[in-house]
C-alpha positions in Angstrom: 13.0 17.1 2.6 12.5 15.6 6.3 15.1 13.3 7.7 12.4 11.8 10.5 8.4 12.0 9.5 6.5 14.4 11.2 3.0 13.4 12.2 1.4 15.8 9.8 3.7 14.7 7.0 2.5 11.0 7.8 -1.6 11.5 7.4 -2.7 13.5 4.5 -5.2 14.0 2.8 -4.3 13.3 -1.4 -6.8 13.7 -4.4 -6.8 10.8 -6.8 -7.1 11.8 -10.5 -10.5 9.0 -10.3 -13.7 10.6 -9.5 -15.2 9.8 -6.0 -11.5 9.1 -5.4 -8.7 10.0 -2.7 -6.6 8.9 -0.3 -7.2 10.6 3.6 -5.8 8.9 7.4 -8.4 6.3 8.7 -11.4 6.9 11.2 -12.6 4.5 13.3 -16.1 4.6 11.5 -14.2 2.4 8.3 -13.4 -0.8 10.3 -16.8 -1.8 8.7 -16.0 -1.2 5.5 -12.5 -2.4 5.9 -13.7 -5.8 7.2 -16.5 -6.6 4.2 -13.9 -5.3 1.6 -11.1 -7.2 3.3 -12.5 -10.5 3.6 -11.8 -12.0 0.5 -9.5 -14.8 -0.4 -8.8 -13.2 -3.5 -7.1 -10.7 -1.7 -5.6 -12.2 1.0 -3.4 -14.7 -1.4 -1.8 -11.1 -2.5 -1.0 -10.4 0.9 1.5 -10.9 3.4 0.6 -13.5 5.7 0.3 -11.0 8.6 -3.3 -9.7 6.9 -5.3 -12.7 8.2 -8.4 -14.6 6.6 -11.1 -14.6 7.4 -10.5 -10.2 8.3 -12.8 -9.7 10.7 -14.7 -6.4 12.2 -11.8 -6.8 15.1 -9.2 -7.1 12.5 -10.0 -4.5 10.7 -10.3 -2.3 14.5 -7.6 -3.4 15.2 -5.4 -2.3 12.0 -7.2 1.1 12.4 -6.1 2.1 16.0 -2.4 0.7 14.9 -2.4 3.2 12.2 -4.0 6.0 14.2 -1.7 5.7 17.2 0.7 8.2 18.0 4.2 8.1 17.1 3.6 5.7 14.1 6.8 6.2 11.8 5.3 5.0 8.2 2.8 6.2 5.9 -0.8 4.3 6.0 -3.9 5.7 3.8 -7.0 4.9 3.3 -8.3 4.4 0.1 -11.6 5.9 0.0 -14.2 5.4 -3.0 -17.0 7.6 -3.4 -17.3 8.0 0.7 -16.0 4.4 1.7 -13.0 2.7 2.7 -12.1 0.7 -0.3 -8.5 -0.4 0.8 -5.3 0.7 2.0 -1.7 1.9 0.7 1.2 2.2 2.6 4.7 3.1 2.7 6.6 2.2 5.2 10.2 3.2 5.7 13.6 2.0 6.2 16.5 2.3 8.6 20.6 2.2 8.7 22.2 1.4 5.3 18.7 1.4 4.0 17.2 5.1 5.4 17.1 6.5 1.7 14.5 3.4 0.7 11.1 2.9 1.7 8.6 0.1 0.8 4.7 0.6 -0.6 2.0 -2.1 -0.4 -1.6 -1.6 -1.0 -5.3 -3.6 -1.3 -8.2 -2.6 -3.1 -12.1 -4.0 -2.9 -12.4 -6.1 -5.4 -15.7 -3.8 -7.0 -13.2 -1.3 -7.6 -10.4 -3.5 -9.7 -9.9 -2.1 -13.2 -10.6 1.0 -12.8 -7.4 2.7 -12.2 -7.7 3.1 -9.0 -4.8 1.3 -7.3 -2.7 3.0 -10.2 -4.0 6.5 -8.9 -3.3 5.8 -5.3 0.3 4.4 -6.0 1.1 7.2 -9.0 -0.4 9.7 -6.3 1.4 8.1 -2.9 4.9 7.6 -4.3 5.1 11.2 -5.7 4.3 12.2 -2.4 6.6 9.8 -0.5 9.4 11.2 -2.8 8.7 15.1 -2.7 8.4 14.8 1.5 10.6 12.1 2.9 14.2 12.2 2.3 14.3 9.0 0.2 15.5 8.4 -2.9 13.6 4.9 -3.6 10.2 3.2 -3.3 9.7 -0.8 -3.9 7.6 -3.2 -3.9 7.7 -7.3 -4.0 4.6 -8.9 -6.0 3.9 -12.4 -6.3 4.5 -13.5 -9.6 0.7 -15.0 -10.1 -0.5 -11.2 -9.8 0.0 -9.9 -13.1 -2.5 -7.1 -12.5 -0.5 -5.6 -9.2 2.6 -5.3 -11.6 0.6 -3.9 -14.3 -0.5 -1.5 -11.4 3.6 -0.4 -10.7 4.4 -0.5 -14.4 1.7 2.3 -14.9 2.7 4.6 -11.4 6.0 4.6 -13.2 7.4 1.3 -11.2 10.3 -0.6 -13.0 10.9 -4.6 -13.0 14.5 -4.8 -10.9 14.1 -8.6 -10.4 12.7 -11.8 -10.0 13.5 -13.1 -6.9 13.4 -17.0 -7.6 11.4 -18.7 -5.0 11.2 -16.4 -2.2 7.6 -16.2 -1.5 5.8 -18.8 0.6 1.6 -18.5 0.6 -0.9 -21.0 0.9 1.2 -23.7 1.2 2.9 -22.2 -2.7 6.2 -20.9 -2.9 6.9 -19.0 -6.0 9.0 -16.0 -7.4 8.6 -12.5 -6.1 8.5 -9.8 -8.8 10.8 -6.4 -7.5 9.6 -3.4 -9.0 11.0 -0.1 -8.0 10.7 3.7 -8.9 14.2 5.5 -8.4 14.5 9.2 -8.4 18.8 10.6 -8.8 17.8 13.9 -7.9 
């Protein structure tokens, strides 16, 4: 286990039990990709507000040299598909009282939903996260309209810890949040 994430520790490259896919640190060259895939409403609305729409080509440059630059202290993967950026997945950790928790978030293309692909990456990021990081804990928050984004946690071995009664504000909507999390004792 690591108290502080090495750099190495932070991009790897992880096989996906999906053929064509894997997770792997992003390249410049899938700012392209990122952009076309991450320009969808339907995607957004998942999102935190801080993942714009439209997602533009400087967007998605941008989000790849934050990710890329040195010193970064959380865990952000690209979720390549048969040779393309597809999405992303990310854990990103906590300090103080909360150092032994971290959270994950991901996207995928929407030509890749329903395939178990987000499952794979989450399954296959948090057993990871758990086996190299010295935490104890991985969460995530879902809005309550995306049944298929808890589906995803229920599957990567996620449990529902709450609904957090109106404490999400997209769109102009404010609804529940949906806590899942995936506690290890040892």
């Amino acid at each position: 286990m690591h108290s502080a994430p090495a750099t190495e520790l932070l991009r790897p490259t992880l096989p996906l039990p999906v053929a064509g896919a894997r997770l792997r640190p992003f390249a410049t060259a899938d700012a392209p990709a990122l952009a076309r895939h991450g320009n969808d409403r339907g995607i957004w609305l998942n999102l935190r507000d801080r993942f714009p729409h439209p997602y533009s080509l400087a967007d998605a440059e941008w989000y790849v040299r934050f990710v890329q630059a040195e010193g970064a202290a959380d865990l952000h993967l690209c979720i390549e598909v048969n040779g393309e950026a597809a999405g992303s997945i990310s854990v990103l950790f906590k300090d103080d009282i909360n150092r032994r928790e971290a959270e994950i978030g991901y996207w995928l293309a929407r030509p890749y939903w329903g395939r178990g692909i987000a499952t794979a990456a989450a399954q296959v990021l948090s057993d990871y996260a758990l086996a190299n990081f010295d935490i104890c804990r991985l969460y995530a928050t879902v809005f309550d309209y995306n049944l298929a984004s808890g589906r995803v946690l229920e599957k990567a071995g996620f449990e529902l810890e709450a609904r957090l009664r109106k404490s999400i504000t997209k769109d102009g909507q404010t609804v529940d949040g949906l806590l899942y999390a995936l506690v290890r004792e040892a």
